[in-house]
N, CA, C and O of each residue as an XYZ file, in Angstrom:
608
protein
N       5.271      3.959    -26.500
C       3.972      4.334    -25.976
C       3.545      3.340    -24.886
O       3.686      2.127    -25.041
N       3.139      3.760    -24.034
C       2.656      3.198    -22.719
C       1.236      2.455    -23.245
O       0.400      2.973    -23.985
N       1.192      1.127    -22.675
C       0.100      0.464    -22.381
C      -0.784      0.415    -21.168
O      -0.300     -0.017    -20.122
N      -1.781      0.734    -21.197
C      -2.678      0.624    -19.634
C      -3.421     -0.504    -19.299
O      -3.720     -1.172    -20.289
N      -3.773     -0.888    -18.358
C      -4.805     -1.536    -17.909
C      -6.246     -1.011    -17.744
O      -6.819     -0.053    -17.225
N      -6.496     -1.943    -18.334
C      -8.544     -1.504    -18.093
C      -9.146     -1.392    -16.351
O      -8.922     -2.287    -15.536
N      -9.839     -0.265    -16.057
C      -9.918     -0.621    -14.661
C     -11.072     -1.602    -13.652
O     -11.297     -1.573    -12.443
N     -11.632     -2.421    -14.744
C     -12.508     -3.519    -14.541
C     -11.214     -4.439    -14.667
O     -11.767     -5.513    -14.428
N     -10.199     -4.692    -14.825
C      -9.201     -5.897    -14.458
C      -8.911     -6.093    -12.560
O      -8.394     -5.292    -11.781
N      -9.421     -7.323    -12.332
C      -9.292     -7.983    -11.256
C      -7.685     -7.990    -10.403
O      -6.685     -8.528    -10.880
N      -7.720     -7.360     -9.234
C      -6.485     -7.640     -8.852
C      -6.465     -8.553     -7.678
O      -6.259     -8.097     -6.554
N      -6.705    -10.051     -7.922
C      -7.282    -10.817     -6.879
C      -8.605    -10.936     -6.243
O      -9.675    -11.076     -6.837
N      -8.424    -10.866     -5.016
C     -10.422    -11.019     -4.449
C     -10.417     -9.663     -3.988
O     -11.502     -9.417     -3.462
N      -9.507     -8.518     -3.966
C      -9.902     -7.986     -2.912
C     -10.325     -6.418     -3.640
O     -11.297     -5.780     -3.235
N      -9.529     -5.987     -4.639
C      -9.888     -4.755     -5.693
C      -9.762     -5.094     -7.215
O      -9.471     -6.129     -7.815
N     -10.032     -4.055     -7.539
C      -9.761     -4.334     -9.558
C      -8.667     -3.039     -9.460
O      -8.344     -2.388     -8.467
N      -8.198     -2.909    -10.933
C      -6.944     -1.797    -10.880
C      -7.777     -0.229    -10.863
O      -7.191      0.842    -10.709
N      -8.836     -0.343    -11.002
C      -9.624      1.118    -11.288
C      -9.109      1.218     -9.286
O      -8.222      1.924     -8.807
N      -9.900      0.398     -8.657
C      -9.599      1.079     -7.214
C      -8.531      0.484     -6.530
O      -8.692      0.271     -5.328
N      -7.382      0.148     -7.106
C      -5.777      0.371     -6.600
C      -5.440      1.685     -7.266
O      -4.325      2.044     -6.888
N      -6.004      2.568     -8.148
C      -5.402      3.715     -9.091
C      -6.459      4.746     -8.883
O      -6.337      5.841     -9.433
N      -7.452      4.487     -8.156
C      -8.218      5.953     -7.843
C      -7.244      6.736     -6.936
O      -6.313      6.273     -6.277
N      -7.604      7.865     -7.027
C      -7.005      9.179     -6.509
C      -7.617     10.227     -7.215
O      -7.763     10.594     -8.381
N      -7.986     10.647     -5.828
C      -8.807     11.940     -6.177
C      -7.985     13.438     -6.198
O      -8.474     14.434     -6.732
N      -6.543     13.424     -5.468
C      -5.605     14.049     -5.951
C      -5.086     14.064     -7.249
O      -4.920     15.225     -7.624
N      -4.765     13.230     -8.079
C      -4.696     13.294     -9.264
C      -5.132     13.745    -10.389
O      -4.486     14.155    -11.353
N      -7.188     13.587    -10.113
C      -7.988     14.232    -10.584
C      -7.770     14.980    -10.688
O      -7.319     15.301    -11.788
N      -7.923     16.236     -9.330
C      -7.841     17.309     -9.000
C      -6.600     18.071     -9.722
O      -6.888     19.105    -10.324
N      -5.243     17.648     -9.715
C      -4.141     18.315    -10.388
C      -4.029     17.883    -11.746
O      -2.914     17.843    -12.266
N      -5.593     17.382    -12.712
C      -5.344     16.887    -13.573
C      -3.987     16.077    -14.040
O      -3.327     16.479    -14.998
N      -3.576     14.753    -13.190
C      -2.922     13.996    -13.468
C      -3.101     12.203    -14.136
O      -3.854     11.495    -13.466
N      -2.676     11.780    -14.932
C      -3.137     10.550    -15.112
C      -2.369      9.503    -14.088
O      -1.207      9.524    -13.683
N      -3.335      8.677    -13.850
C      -3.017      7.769    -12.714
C      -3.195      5.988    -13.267
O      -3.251      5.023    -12.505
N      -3.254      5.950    -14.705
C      -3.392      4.344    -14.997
C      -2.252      3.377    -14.528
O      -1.038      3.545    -14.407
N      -2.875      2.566    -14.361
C      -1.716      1.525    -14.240
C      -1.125      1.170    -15.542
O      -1.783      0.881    -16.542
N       0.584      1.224    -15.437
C       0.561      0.726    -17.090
C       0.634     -0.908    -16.611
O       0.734     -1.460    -15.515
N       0.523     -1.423    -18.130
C       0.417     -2.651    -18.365
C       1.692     -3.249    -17.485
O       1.343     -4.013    -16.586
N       2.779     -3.070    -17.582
C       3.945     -3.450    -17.338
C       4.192     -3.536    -15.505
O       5.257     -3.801    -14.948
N       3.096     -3.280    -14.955
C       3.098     -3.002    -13.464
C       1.839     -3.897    -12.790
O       1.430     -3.857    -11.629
N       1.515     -4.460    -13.564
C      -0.028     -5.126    -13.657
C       0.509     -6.243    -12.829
O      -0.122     -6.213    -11.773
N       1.430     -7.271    -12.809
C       2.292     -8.253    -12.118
C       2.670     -7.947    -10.869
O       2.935     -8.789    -10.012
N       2.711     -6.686    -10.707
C       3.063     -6.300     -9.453
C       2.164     -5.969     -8.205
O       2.319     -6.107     -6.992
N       0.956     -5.375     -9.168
C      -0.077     -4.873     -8.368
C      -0.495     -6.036     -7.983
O      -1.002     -5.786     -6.889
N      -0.627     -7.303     -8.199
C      -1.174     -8.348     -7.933
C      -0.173     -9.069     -6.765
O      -0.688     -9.612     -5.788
N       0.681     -9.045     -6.869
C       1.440     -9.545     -5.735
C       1.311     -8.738     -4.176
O       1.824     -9.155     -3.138
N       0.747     -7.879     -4.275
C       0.935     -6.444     -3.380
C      -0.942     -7.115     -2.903
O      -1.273     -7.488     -1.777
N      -1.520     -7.092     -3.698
C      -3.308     -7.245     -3.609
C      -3.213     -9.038     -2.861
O      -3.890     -9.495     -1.940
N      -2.747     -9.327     -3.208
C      -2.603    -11.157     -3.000
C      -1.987    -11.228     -1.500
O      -2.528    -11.921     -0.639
N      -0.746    -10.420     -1.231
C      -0.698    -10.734      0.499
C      -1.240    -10.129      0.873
O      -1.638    -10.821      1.810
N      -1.820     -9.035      1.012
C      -3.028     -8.382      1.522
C      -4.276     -9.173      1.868
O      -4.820     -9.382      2.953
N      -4.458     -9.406      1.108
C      -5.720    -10.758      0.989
C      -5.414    -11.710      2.008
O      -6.239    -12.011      2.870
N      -4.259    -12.203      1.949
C      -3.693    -13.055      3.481
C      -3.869    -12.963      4.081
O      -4.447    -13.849      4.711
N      -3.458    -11.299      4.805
C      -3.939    -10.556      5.677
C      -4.641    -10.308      6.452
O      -4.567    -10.190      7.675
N      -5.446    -10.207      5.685
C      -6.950     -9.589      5.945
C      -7.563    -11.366      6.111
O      -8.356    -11.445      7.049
N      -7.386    -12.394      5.561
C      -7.752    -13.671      6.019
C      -7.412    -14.266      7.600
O      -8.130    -14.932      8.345
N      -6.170    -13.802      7.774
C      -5.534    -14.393      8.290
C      -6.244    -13.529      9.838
O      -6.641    -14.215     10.779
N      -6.298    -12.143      9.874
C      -6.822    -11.304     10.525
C      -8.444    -11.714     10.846
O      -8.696    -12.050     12.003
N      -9.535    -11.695      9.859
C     -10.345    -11.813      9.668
C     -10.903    -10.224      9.676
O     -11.750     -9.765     10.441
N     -10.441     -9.770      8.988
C     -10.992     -8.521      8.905
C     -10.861     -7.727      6.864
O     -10.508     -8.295      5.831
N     -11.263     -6.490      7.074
C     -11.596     -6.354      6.149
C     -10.561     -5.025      6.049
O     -10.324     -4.312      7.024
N      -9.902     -4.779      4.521
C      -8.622     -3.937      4.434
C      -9.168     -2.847      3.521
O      -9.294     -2.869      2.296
N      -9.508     -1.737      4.533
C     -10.154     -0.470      3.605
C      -8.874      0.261      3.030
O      -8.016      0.540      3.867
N      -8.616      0.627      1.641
C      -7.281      0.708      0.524
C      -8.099      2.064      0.338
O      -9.206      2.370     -0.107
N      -6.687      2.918      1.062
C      -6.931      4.186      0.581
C      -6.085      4.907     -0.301
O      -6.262      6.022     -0.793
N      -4.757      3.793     -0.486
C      -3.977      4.883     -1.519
C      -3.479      2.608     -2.469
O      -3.683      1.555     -1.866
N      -3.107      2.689     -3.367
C      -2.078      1.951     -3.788
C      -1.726      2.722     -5.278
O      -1.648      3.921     -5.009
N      -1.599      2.614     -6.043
C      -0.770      2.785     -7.340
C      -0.288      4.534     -7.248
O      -1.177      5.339     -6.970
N       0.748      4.902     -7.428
C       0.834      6.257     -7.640
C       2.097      6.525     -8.696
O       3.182      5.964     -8.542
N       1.836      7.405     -9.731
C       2.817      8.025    -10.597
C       3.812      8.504    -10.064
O       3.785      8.701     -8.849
N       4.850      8.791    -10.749
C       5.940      9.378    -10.051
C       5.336     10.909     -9.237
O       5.332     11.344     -8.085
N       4.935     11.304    -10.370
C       4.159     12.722    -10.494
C       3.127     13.057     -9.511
O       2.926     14.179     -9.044
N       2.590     12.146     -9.282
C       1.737     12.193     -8.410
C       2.187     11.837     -6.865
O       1.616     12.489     -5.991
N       3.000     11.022     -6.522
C       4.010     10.969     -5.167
C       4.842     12.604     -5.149
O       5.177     13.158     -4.102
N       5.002     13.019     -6.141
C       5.747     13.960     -5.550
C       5.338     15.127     -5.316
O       5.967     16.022     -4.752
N       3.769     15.180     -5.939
C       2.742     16.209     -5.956
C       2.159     16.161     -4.590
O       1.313     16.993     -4.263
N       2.645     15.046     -3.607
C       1.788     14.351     -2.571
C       3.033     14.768     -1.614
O       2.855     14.627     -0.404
N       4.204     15.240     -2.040
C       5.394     14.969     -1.175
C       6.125     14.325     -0.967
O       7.092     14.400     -0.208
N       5.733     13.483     -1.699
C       6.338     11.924     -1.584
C       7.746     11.519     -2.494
O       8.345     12.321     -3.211
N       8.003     10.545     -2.354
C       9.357     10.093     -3.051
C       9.224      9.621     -4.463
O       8.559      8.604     -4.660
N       9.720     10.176     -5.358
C       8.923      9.146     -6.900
C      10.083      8.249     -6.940
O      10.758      7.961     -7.929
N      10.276      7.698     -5.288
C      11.114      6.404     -5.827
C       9.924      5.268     -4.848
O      10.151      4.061     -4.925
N       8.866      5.689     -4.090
C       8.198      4.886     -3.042
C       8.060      3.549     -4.338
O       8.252      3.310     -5.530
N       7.564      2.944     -2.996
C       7.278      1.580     -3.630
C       6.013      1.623     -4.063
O       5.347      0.595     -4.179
N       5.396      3.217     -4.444
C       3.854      3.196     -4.937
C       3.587      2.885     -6.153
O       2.654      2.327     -6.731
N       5.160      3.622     -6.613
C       5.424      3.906     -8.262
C       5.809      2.780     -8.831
O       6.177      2.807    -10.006
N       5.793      1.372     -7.975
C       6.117      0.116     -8.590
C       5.010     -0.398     -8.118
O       5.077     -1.615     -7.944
N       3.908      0.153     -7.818
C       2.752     -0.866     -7.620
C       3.330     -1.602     -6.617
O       3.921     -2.481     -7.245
N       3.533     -1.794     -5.432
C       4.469     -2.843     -4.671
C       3.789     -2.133     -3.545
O       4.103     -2.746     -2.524
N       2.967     -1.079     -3.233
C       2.650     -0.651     -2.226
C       1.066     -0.007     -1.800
O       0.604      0.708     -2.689
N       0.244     -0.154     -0.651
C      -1.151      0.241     -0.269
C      -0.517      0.941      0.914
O       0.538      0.803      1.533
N      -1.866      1.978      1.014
C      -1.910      2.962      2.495
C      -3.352      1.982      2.761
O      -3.906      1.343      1.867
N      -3.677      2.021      3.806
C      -5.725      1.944      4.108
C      -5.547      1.378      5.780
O      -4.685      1.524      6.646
N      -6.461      0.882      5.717
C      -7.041      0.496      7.629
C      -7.726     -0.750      7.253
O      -8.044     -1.088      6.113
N      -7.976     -1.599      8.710
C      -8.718     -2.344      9.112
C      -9.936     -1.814      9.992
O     -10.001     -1.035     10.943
N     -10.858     -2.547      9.293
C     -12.598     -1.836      9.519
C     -12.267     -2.566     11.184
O     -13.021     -2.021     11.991
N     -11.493     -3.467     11.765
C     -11.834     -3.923     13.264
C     -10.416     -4.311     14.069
O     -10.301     -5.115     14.994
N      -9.699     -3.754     13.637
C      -8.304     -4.270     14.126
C      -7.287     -2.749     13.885
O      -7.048     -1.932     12.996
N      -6.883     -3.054     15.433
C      -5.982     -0.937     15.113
C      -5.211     -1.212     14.419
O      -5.184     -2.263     13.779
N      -4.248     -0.158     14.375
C      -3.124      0.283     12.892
C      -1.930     -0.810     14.116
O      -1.598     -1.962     13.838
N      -1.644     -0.327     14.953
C      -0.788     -0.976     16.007
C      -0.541     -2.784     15.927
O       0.388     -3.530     15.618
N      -2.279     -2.972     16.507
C      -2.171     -4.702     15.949
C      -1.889     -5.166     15.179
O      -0.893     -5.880     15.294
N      -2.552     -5.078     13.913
C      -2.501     -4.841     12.502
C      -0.639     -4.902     12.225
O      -0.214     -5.644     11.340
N       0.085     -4.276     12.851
C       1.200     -3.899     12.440
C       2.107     -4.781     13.160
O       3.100     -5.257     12.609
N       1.773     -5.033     14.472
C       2.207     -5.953     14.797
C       2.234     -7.429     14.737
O       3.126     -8.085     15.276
N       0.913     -8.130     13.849
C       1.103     -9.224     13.332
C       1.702     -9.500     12.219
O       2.249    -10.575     11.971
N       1.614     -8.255     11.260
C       2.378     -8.765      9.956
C       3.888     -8.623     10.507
O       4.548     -9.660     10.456
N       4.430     -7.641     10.951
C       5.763     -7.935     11.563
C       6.224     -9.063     11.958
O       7.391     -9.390     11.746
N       5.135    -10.013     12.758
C       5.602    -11.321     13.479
C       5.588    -12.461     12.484
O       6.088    -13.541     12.796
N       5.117    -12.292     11.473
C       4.740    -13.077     10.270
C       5.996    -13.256      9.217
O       6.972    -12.515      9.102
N       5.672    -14.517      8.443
C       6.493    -14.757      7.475
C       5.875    -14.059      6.218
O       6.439    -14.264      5.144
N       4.649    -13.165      6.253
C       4.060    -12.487      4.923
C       5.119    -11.825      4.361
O       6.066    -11.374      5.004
N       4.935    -11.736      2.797
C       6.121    -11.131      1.504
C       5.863     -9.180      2.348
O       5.099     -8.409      1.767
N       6.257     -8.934      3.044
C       6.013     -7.635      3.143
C       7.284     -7.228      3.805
O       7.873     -7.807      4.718
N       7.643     -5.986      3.103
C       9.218     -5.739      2.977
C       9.368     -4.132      3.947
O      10.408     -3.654      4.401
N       8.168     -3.653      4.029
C       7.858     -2.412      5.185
C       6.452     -2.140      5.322
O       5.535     -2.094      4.501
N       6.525     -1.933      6.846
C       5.214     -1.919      7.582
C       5.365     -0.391      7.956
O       6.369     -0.141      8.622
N       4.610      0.585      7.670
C       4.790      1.878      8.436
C       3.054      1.706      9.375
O       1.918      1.516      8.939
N       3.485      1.850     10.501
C       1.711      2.554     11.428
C       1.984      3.729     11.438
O       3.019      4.319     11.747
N       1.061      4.055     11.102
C       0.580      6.069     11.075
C      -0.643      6.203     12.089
O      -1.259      5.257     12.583
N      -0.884      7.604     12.312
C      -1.952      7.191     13.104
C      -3.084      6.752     12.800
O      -3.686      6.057     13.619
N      -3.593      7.024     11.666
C      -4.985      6.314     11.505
C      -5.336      5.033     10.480
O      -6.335      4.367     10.208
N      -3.921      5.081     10.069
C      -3.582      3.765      8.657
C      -2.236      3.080      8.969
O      -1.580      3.196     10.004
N      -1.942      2.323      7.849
C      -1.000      1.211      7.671
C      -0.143      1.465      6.264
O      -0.705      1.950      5.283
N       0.873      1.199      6.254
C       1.476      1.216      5.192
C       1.986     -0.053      4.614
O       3.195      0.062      4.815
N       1.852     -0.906      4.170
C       2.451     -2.063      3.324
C       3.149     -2.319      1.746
O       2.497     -2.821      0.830
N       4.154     -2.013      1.650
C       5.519     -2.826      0.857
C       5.680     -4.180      0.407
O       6.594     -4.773      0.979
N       5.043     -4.840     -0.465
C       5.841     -5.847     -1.011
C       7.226     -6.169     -1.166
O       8.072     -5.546     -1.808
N       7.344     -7.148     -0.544
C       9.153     -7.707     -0.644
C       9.194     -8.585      0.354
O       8.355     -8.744      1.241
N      10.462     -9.300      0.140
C      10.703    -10.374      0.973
C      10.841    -10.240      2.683
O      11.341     -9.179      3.056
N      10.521    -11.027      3.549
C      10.567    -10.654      5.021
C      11.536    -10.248      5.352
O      11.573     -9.160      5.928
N      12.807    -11.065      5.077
C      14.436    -10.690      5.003
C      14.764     -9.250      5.300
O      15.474     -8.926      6.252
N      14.192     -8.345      4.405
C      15.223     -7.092      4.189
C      13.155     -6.126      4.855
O      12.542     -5.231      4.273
N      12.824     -6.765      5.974
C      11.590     -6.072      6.762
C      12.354     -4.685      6.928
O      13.580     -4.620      7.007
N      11.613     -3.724      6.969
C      11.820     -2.446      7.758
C      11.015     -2.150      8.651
O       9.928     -2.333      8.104
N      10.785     -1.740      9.886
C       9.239     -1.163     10.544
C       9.631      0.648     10.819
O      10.763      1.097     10.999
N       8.731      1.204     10.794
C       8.213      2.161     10.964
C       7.095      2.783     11.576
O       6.013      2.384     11.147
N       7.049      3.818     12.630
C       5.784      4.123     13.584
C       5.679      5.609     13.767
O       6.484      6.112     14.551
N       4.851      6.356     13.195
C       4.470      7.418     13.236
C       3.719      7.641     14.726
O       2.559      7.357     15.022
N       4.600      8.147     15.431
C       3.702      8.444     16.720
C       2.700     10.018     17.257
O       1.840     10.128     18.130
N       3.124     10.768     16.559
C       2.171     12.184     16.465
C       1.478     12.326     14.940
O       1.902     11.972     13.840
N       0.503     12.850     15.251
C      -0.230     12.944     13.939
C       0.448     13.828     12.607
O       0.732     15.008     12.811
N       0.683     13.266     11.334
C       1.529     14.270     10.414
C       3.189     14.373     11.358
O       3.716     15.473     11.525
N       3.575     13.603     11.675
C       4.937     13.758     12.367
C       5.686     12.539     11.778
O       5.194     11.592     11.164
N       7.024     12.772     12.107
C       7.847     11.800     11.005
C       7.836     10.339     11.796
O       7.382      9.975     12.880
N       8.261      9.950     11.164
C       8.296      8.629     10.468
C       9.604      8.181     11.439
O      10.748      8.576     11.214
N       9.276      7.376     12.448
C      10.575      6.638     13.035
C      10.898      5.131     12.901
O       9.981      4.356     13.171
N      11.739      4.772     12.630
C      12.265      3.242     12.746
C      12.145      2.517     13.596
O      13.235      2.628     14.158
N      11.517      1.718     14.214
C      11.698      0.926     15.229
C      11.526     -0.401     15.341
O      10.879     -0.964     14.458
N      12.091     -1.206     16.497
C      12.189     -2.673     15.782
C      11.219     -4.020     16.104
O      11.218     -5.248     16.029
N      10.412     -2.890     16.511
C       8.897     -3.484     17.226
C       7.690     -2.677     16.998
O       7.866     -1.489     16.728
N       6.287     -3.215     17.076
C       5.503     -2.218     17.142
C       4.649     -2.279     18.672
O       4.113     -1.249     19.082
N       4.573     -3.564     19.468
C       4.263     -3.338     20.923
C       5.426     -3.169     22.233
O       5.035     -2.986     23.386
């Protein structure tokens, strides 16, 4: 039996697990979206360079997606292998800094972030070591996803 986290548990300065695990898709397809206990270590490593981030930036990191079920990535289209389903991963924006900049400093950086996707109106961030970086740049809106080895 699965253990959860309470969603008043702190995930650093920047969310608690209730809003790394909201989704209002989930709701909607009546899906459960807790964090289990066993992922709780992770979400915090993912919330903690973020926090860097956003320090280091001076800006503020509006989190529109992080924790997702298998079930729920794939209800979304998504891969139930993303790095959502390990807690290791956020979608959201900067309230003052584009998706572009934004994407291009953590790239230039030694931050634990293992893939950067820019989309057009958000960011994608991956926990993992700089080493094995990937980048990614969505250049049409809802259009795929290209590799590239820069973002300016």
């Amino acid at each position: 039996m699965n253990q959860f986290c309470a969603e008043a548990v702190p995930l650093g300065t920047l969310w608690t697990v209730g809003a790394f695990c909201s989704s209002e898709e989930a709701a909607s397809l009546g899906l459960d979206n807790r964090l289990p206990l066993a992922l709780l270590s992770n979400a915090r490593l993912i919330a903690g360079e973020v926090a860097r981030i956003c320090e280091a930036l001076g800006d503020e990191f509006v989190l529109t997606s992080g924790y997702r079920t298998a079930a729920l990535c794939e209800a979304l289209g998504s891969s139930a292998k993303s790095w959502h389903v390990q807690a290791l991963a956020v979608d959201g924006f900067f309230r003052r800094t584009s998706v572009i900049d934004a994407c291009d400093r953590v790239a230039r950086s030694g931050w634990k972030i293992r893939e950067i996707e820019a989309k057009q109106t958000q960011v994608h961030f991956a926990y993992g070591p700089s080493s094995a970086r990937i980048l990614w740049r969505q250049y049409v809106a809802g259009g795929k996803l290209v590799r590239v080895s820069q973002f300016l």
